[in-house]
N, C-alpha and C positions, 0 to 999 in steps of 0.2 A: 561460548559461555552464556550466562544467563545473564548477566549483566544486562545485555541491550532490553529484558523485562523491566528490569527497575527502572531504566530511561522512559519506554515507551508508559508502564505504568505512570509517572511524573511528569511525562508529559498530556498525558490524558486527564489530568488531575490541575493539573494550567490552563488545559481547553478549556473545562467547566469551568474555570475564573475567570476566563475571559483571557487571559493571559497566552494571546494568541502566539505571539512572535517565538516567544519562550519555550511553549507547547512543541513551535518549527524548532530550535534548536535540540530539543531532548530528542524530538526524532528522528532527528539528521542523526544524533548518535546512535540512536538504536540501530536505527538503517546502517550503519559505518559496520557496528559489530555483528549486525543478522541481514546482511546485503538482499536474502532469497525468500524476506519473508513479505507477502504481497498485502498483509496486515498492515504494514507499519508505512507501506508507501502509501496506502487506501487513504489511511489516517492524517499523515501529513498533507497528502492532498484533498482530503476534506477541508484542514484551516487555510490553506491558502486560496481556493475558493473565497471563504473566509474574509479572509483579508487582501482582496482582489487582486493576487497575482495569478491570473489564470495562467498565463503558458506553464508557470512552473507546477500548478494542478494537474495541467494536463499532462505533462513528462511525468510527473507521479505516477498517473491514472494508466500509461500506457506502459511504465514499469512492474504496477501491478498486476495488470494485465501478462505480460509474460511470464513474474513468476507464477504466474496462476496456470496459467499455458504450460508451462515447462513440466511446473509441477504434477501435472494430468495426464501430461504426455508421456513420465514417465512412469507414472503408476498405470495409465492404460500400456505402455507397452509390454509393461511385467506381467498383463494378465490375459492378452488378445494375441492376435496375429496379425503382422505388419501388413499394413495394405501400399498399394502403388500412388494412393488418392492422395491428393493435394487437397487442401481446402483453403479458401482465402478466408484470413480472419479479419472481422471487422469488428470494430471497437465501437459503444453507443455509450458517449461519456456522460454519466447521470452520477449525482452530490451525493453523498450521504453524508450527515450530519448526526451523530447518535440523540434520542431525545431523551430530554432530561427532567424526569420525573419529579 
């Protein structure tokens, strides 16, 4: 459903107030109802940065990371040719913080 927009929306609209905590809970819900979407984990672990809980940043950052991965993986498979290649993926955990004009 679309539902988890209106969440992640409301909660982006709490970051800008500061209303950090708040911002984590609307996203948790987003996340609950769009599990796959590598936005919304980005986003909450942006505030928790934030608000210095890093490991839980960081389990964001490397959930986004897969659906990001997965997501590629499976659009490049629909359009290539499978190779035998392995590649190790490595993760460089950098903040984003949107700016606020």
């Amino acid at each position: 459903e679309k539902n988890y927009v209106l969440y992640s929306q409301r909660a982006f609209c709490k970051f800008l107030l500061k209303k950090y905590e708040s911002a984590i809970d609307d996203y948790t819900q987003a996340i609950k109802l769009n599990s796959s979407s590598a936005h919304l984990y980005f986003m909450r672990a942006s505030i928790f940065k934030l608000v210095e809980k890093t490991e839980l940043a960081n389990n964001d950052l490397l959930s986004s990371n897969e659906n990001t991965t997965t997501n590629s993986s499976t659009e490049q498979s629909q359009t290539s040719t499978s190779t035998n290649e392995t590649t190790e993926n490595k993760i460089e955990v950098k903040y984003y913080t949107p700016a606020i004009l």
